[in-house]
C-alpha positions as CSV (number, residue, x, y, z in Angstrom):
1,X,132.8,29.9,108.0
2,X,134.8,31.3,110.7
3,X,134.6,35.2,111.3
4,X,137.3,37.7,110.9
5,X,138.7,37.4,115.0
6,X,138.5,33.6,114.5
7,X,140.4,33.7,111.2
8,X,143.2,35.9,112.9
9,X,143.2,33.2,115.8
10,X,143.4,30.5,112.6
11,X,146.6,32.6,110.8
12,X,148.7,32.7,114.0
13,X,148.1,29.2,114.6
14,X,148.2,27.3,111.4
15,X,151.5,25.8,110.8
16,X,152.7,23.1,112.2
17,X,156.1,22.6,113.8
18,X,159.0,20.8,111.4
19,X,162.1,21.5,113.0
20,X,165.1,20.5,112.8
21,X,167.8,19.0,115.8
22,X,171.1,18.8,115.9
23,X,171.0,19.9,112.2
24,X,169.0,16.7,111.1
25,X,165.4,17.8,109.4
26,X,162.8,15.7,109.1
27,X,162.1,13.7,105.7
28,X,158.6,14.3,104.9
29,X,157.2,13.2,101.7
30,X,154.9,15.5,99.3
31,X,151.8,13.6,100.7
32,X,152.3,13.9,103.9
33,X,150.1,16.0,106.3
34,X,150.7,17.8,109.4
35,X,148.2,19.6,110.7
36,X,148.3,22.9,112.7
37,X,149.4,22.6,116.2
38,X,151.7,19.2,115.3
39,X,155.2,19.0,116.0
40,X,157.6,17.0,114.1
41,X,161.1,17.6,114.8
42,X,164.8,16.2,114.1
43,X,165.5,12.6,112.7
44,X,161.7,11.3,111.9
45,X,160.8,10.7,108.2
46,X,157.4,9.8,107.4
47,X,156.3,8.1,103.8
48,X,153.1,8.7,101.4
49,X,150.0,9.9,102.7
50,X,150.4,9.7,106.5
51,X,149.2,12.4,108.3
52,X,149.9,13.9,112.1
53,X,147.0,15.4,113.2
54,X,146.3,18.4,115.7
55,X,148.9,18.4,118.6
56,X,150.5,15.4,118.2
57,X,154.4,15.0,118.8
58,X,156.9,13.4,117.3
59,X,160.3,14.0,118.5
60,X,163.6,12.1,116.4
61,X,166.1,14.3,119.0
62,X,168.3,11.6,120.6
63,X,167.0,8.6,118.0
64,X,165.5,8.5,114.9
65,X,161.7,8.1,114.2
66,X,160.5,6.1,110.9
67,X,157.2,5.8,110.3
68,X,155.5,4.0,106.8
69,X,153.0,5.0,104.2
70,X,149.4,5.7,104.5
71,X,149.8,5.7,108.6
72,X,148.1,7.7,111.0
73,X,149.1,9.5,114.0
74,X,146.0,10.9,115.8
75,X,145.3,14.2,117.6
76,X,147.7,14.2,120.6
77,X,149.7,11.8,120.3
78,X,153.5,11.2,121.4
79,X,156.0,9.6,119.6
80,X,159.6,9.7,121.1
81,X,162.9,7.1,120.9
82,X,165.5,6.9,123.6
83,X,169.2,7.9,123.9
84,X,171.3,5.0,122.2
85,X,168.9,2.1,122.8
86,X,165.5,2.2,121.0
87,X,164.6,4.3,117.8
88,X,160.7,4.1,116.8
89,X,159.4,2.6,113.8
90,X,155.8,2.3,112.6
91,X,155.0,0.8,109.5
92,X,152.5,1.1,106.7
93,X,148.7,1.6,107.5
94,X,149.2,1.7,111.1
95,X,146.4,3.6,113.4
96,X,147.6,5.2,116.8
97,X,144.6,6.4,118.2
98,X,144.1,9.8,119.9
99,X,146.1,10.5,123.2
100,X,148.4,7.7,122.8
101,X,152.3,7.2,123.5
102,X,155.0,5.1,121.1
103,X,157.8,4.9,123.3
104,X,161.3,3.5,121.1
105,X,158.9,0.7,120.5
106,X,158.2,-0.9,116.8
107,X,154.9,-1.0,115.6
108,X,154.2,-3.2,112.4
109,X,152.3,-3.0,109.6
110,X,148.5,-2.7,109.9
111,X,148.3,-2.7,114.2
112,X,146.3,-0.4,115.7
113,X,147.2,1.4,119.1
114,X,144.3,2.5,120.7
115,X,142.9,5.5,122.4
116,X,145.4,6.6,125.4
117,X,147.4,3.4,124.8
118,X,150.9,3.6,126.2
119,X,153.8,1.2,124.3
120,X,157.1,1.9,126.1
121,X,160.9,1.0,125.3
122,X,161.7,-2.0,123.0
123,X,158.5,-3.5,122.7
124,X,157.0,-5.0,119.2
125,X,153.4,-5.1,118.4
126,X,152.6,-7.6,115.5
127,X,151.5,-7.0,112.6
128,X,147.7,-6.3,112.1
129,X,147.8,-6.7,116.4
130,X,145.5,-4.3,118.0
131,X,146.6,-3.1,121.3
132,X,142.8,-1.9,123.1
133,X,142.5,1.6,124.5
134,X,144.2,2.6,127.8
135,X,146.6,-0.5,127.5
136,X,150.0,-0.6,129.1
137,X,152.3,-2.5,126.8
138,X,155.3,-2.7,129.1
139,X,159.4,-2.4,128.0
140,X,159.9,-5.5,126.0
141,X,156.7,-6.6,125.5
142,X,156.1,-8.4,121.9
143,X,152.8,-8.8,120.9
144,X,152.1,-11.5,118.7
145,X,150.7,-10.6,114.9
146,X,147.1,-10.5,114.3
147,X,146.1,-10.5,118.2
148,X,144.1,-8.2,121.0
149,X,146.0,-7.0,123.6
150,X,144.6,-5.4,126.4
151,X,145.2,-3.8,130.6
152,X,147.8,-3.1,132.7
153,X,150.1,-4.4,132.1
154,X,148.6,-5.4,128.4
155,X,148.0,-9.2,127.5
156,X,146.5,-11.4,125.2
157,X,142.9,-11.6,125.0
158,X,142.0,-13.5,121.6
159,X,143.2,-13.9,118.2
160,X,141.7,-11.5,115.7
161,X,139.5,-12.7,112.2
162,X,140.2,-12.0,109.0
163,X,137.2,-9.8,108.9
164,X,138.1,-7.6,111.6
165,X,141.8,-6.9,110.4
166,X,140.5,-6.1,106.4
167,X,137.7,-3.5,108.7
168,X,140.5,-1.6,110.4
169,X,142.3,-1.5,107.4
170,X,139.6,-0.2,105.4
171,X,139.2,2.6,108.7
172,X,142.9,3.2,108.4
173,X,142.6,4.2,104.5
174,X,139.5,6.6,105.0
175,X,142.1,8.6,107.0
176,X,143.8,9.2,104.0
177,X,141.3,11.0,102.7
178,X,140.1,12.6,105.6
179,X,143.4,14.6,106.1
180,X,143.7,15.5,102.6
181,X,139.8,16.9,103.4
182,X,141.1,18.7,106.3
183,X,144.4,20.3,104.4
184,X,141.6,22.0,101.7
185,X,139.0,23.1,105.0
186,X,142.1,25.3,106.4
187,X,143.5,26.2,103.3
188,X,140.2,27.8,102.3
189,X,139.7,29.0,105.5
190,X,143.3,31.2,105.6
191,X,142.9,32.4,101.9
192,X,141.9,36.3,102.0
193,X,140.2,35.8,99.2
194,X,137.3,34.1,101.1
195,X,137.2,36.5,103.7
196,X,133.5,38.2,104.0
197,X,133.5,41.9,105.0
């Protein structure tokens, strides 16, 4: 339980950023979590229970930002789009790990984009593709469905089985709860009436 300073520190500090740009808001729907310290601004709506965790970016200013239901965009992150060329799409029950970078790329359903992973203007990753920590998916890049990418620049290592795409799906959904866990832990933690004296 944090102490009276530490709750003070917590109250100046626990709202996320949604912003508008250009007199777009984003489109976030009533299950959607952002934690503290996120910023979501301008042209980005985000479906059903997907969640933004701690300091992670997302930024629709010059192109708009879509990303599916049940998706998860880790503590860190950066999403942006560029000027006139590349919006950013992301679909349902996609993973981008901790630290990593969507630039105007799309992302399909079920991939994963790993820890510090960088996916940069126009590129496609596959559906249920998994694209391995500290990649470099390179402008234009298209990763093929259901496959491990990895390096830099990123390419194909193998295929991936059935029983590894139904495991990070099943890690995907424990998110879910795990944010809605985390919305109660600060909620509690900001309400005066559980402060101790």
């Amino acid at each position: 339980m944090p102490n009276e300073s530490q709750k003070r520190m917590l109250g100046s500090s626990s709202k996320p950023i949604v912003g508008s740009f250009s007199k777009i808001c984003p489109d976030l729907h009533e299950r959607v979590w952002v934690a503290p310290g996120a910023v979501v601004v301008g042209d980005v709506r985000i479906d059903e229970d997907s969640s933004v965790w701690y300091g992670a970016v997302l930024r629709g200013d010059v192109n708009q930002i879509r990303i599916g239901a049940r998706s998860n965009i880790q503590d860190n992150c950066v999403i942006h789009v560029s000027r006139d060329l590349f919006s950013t799409s992301l679909g349902n029950e996609v993973t981008v790990g901790h630290g990593a970078v969507i630039h105007g790329s799309k992302v399909r359903d079920g991939a994963l984009i790993g820890i510090g992973s960088v996916v940069l203007d126009g590129s496609e990753i596959g559906e249920s593709a998994w694209v391995a920590a500290g990649s470099l998916v390179t402008p234009g890049t298209c990763v093929e469905p259901r496959t491990l990418v990895a390096g830099c620049p990123a390419r194909e290592v193998r295929r991936l089985s059935s029983a590894e795409v139904d495991h990070q799906r099943e890690l995907t959904l424990k998110y879910v709860s795990t944010a809605r866990e985390h919305a109660r832990s600060i909620a509690f933690d900001l309400d005066p009436a559980n402060r101790t004296e």
